[in-house]
C-alpha positions as CSV (number, residue, x, y, z in Angstrom):
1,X,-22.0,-0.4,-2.0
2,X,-24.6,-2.9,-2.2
3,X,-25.6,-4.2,-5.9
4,X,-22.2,-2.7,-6.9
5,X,-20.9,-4.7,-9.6
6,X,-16.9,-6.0,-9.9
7,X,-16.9,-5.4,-13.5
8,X,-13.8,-2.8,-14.0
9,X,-14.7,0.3,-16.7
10,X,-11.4,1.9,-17.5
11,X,-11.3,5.4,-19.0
12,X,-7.8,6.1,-20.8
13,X,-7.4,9.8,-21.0
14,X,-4.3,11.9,-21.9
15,X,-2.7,13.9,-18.9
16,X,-0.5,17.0,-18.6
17,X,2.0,16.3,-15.9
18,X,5.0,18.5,-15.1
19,X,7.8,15.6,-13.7
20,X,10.0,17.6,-12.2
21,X,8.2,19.5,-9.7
22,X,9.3,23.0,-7.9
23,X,10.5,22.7,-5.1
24,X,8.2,25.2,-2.8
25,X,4.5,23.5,-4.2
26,X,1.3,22.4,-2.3
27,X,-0.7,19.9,-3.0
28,X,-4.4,19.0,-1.3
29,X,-4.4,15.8,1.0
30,X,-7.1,15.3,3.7
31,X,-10.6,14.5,4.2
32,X,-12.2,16.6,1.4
33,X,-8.5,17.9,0.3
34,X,-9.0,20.7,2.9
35,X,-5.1,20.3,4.3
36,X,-2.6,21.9,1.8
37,X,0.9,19.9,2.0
38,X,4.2,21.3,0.7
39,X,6.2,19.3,-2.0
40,X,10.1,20.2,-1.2
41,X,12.4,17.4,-3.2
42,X,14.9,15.9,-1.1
43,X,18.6,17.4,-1.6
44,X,20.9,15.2,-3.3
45,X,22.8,14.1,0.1
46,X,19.4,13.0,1.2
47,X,18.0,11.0,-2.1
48,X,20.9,9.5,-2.5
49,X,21.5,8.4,0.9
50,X,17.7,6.9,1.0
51,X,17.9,5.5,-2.4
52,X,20.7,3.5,-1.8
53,X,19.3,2.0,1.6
54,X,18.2,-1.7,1.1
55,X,17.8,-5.1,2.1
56,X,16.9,-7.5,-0.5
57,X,17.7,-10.6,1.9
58,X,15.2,-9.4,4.5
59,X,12.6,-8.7,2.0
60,X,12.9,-12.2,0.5
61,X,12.8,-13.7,4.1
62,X,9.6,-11.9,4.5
63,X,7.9,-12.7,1.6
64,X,9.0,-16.7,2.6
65,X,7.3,-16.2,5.8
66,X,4.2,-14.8,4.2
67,X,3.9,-16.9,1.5
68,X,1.4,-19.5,3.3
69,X,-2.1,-20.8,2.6
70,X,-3.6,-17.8,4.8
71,X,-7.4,-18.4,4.6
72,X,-9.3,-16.2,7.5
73,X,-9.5,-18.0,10.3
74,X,-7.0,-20.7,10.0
75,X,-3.8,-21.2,12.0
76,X,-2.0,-20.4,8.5
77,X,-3.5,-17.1,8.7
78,X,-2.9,-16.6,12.7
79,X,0.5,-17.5,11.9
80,X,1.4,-14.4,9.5
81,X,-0.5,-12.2,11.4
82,X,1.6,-13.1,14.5
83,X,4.7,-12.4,12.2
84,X,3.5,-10.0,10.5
85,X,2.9,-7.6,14.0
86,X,5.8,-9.2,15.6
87,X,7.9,-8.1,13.0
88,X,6.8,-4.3,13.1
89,X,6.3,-4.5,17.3
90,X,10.3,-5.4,17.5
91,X,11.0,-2.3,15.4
92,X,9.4,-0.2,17.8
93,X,5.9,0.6,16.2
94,X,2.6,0.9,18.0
95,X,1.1,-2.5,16.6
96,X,-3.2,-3.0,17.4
97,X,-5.8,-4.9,15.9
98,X,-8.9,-3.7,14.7
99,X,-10.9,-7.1,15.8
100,X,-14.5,-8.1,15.0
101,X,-16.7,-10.9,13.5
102,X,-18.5,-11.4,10.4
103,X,-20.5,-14.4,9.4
104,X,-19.3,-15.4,6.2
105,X,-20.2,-17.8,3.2
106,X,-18.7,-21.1,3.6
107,X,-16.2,-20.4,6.7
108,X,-19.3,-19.3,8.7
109,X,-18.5,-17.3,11.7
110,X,-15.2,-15.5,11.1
111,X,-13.1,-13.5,13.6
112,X,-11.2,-11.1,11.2
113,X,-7.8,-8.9,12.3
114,X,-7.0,-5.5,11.0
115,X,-3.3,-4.7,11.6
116,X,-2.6,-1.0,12.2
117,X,0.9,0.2,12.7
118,X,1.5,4.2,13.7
119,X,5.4,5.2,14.0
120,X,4.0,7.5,16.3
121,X,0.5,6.6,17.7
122,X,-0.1,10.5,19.2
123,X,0.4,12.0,15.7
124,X,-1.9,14.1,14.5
125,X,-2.2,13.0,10.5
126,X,-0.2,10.3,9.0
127,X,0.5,9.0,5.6
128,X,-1.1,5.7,5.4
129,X,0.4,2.7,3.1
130,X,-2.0,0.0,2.9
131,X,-2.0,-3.8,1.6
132,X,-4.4,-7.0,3.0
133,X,-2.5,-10.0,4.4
134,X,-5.3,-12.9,4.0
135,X,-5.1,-15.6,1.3
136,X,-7.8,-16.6,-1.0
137,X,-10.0,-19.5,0.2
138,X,-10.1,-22.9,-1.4
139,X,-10.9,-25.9,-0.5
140,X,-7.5,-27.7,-0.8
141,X,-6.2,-24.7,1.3
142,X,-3.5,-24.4,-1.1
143,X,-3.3,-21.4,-3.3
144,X,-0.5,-18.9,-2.0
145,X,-1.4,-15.4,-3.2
146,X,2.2,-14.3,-3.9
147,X,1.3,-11.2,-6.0
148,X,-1.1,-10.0,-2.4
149,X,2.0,-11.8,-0.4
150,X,4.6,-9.3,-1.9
151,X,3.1,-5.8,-0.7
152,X,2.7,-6.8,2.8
153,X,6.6,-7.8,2.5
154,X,7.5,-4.8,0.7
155,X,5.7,-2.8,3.6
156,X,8.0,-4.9,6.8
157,X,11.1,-4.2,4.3
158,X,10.3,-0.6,4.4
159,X,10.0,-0.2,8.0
160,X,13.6,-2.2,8.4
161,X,15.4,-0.3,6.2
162,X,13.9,3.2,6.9
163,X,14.3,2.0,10.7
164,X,17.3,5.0,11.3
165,X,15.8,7.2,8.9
166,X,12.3,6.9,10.2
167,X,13.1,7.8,13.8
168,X,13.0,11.8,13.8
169,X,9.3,10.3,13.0
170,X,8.0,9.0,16.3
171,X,7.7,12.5,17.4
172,X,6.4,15.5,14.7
173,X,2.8,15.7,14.5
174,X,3.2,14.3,11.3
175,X,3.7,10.6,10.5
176,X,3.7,7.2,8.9
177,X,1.3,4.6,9.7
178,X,0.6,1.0,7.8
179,X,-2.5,-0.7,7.8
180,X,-2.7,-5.0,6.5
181,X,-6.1,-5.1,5.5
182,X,-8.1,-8.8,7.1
183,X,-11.0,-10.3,5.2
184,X,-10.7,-9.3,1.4
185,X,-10.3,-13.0,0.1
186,X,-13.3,-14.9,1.6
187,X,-15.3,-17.2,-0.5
188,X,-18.4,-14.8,-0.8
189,X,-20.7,-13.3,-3.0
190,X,-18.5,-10.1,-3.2
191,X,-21.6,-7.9,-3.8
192,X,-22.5,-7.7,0.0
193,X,-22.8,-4.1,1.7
194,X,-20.1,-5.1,4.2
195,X,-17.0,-6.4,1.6
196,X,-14.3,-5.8,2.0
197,X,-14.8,-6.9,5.6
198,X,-11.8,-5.6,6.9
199,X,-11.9,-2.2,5.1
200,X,-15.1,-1.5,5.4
201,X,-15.3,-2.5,9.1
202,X,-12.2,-0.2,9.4
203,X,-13.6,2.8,7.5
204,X,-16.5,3.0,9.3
205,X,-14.9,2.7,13.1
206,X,-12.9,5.5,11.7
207,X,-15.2,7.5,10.4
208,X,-17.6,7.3,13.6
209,X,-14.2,7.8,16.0
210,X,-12.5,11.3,13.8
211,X,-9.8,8.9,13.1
212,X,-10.1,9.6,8.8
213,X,-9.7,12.9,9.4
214,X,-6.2,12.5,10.3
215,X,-5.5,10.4,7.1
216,X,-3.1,12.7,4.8
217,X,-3.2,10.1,1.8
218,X,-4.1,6.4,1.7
219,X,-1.5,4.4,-0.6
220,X,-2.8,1.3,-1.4
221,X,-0.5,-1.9,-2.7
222,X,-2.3,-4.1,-4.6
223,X,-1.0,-7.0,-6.9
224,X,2.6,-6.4,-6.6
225,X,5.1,-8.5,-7.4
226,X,5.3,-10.0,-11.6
227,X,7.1,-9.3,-14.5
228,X,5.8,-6.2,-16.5
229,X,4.4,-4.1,-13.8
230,X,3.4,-0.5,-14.6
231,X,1.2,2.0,-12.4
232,X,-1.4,4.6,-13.7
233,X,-2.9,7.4,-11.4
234,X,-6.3,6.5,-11.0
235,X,-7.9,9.4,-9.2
236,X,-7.6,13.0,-10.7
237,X,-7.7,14.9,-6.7
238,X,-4.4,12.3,-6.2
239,X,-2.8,12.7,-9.6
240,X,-0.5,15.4,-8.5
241,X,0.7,12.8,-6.0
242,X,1.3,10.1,-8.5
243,X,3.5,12.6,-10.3
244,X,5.9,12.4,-7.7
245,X,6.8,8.8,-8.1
246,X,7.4,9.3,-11.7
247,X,9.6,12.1,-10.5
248,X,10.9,10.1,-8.0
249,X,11.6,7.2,-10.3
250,X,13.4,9.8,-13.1
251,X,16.2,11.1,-10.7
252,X,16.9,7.9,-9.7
253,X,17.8,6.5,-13.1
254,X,19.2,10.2,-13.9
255,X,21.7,9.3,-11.3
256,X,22.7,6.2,-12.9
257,X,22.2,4.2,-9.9
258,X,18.8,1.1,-11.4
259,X,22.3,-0.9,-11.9
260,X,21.3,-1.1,-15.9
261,X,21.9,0.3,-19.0
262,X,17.8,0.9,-20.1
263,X,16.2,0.3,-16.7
264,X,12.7,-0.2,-16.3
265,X,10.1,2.3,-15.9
266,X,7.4,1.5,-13.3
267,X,4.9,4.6,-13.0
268,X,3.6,6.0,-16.2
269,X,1.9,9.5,-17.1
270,X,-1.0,8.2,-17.9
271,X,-4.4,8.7,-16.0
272,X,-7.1,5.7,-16.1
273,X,-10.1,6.1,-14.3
274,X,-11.8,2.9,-12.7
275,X,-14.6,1.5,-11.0
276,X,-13.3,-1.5,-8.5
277,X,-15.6,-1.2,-5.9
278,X,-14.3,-4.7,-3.9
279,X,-10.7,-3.2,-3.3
280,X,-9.2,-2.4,0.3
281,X,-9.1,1.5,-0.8
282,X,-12.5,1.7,-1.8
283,X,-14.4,2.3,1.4
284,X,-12.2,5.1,2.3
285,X,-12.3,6.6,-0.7
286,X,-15.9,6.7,-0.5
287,X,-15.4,8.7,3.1
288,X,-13.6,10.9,0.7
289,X,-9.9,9.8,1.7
290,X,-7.1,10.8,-0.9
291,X,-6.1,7.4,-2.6
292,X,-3.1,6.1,-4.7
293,X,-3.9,2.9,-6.2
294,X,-0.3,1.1,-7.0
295,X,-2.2,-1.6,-8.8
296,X,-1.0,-3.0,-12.0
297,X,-3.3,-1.7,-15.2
298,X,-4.4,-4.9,-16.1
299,X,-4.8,-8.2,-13.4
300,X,-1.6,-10.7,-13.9
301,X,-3.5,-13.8,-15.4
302,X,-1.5,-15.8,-12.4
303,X,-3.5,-14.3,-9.7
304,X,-5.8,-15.8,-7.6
305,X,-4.7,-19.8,-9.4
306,X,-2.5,-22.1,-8.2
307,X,0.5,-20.7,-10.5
308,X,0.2,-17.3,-8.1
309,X,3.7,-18.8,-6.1
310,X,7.1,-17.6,-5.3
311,X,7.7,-18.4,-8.6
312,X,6.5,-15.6,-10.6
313,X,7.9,-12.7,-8.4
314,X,10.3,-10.9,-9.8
315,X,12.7,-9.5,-7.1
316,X,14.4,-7.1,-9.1
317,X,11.3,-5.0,-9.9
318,X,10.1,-5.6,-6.7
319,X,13.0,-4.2,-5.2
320,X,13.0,-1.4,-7.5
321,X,9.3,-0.7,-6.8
322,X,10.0,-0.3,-2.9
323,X,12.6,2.4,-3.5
324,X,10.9,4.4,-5.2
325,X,8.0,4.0,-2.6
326,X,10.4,4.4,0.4
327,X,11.8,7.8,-1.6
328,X,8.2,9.2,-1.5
329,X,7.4,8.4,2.1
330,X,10.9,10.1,3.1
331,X,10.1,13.5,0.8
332,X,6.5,13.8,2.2
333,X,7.5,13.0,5.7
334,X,10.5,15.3,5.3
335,X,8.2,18.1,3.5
336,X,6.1,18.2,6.3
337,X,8.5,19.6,8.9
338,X,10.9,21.4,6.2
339,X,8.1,24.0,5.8
């Protein structure tokens, strides 16, 4: 990665996506796309059941909590982390840190935390949703970071409301696992080898351990949280994947149930390829793990300024967003043992 550059070069090309899938269809996840995993939709007892699950006071309580000046090494950012693991530990999820120091521009000496949570730690491959939890430094200590604030949220609101429907999960050889990223907002020249800290550090313990060969899919939440948000598949070996959400997302408004007359669409048949190297997914994707980037198109002018606060989220799409991201995890997790 080093010399890489953070300039993004999108690539807007036309794709030919079938929405409503078969219900009997593989799809490559996997190191190298070498595992073959079967697509069966829900039944309509099941989506609807799931669909309809939600807490929308606990997922506001949890963005309050998170919503702190959470620099790297500061009791700001001990604080969520504590939460954050507390949170998933009282749930009954194996909660460990991936732990290490990196000396770093300005803070010097920085002991960074990876958060890893497995449903069930002795699975053998796991669908992996991803965001980072750390706040971008300044020197006033003051800038929030809702929009990086809202997926880590989003990810403790899924693990609450899926809690009953998650359970036949802590034993089948196949299951969830959630990973909040440390040391992507230091204030560094972002062109180092070893950036992001956290992902990188984590990508490579993996790869040297076996541990990314039992990564199905890495979905990675990035920016979540304004008005206007819309997803793109990025990567064509994941695009297949991506189709599911917009399939996902069409049966739920088929059924009448987005509460509005013209709701909002979210995920788009579009493909756009990019070049982020300084994001959470990239490292694994360079170990060649599947990724799905839920990242908005273009940034949200907000982020990463003092106007990034509570103020801009909009809990209805958020809300919205997490369904249709809890609907996914409970097909694939579902498809997985309905073979």
């Amino acid at each position: 990665m080093a010399g890489s550059s953070n300039f993004i070069t999108f690539f807007v090309v036309s794709i030919s996506v079938c929405v409503k899938q078969h219900l009997c269809v593989e799809y490559p996840v996997g190191l190298d796309c070498k595992i073959m995993h079967p697509v069966k939709e829900l039944s309509r007892e099941e989506f609807l059941k799931y669909g309809k699950l939600k807490d929308v006071e606990h997922l506001r309580k949890a963005v309050e909590n998170i919503l702190i000046p959470r620099v790297a090494g500061t009791s700001g950012h001990t604080r969520v982390r504590n939460y954050i693991s507390g949170s998933l530990h009282q749930m009954g999820w194996s909660v460990q840190y991936d732990a290490f120091y990196a000396t770093v521009h300005i803070l010097s000496n920085v002991h960074f935390h990876n958060v890893i949570a497995k449903l069930n730690p002795k699975a053998k491959r796991f669908l992996v949703l991803t965001c980072h939890y750390d706040s971008q430094y300044s020197k006033s200590n003051t800038l929030l970071g809702a929009l990086d604030a809202v997926p880590c949220a989003m990810l403790l609101n899924m693990a609450r409301v899926l809690q009953a429907a998650l359970e036949p999960f802590r034993k089948t050889e196949l299951s969830l696992m959630f990973i909040f990223f440390d040391g992507r907002e230091p204030p560094e020249n972002r062109n180092v080898d070893n950036f992001p800290y956290g992902a990188c550090h984590l990508a490579n313990l993996w790869r040297e351990d076996g541990t990314l060969n039992k990564l199905d899919i890495l979905v990675a939440l990035d920016m979540i949280g304004s008005a206007g948000t819309t997803f793109k598949s990025s990567f064509a070996n994941t695009e297949a994947w991506f189709s599911r959400f917009i399939a996902l997302e069409e049966r739920w408004s088929d059924a009448n149930k987005l509460g509005c007359t013209n709701p909002r669409r979210y995920f788009e048949t579009e493909l756009i390829r990019s070049r982020d190297f300084k994001r959470d997914h990239m490292p694994f994707l360079q170990q060649n793990v599947p990724i799905l980037h839920l990242t908005p198109k273009i940034h949200p002018p907000v982020w990463h300024t003092k106007e990034d606060n509570g103020s801009i989220i909009d809990h209805d799409a958020t809300d919205d967003i997490s369904r249709i991201i809890r609907l996914f995890i409970m097909e694939y997790l579902h498809s997985g043992i309905n073979k």
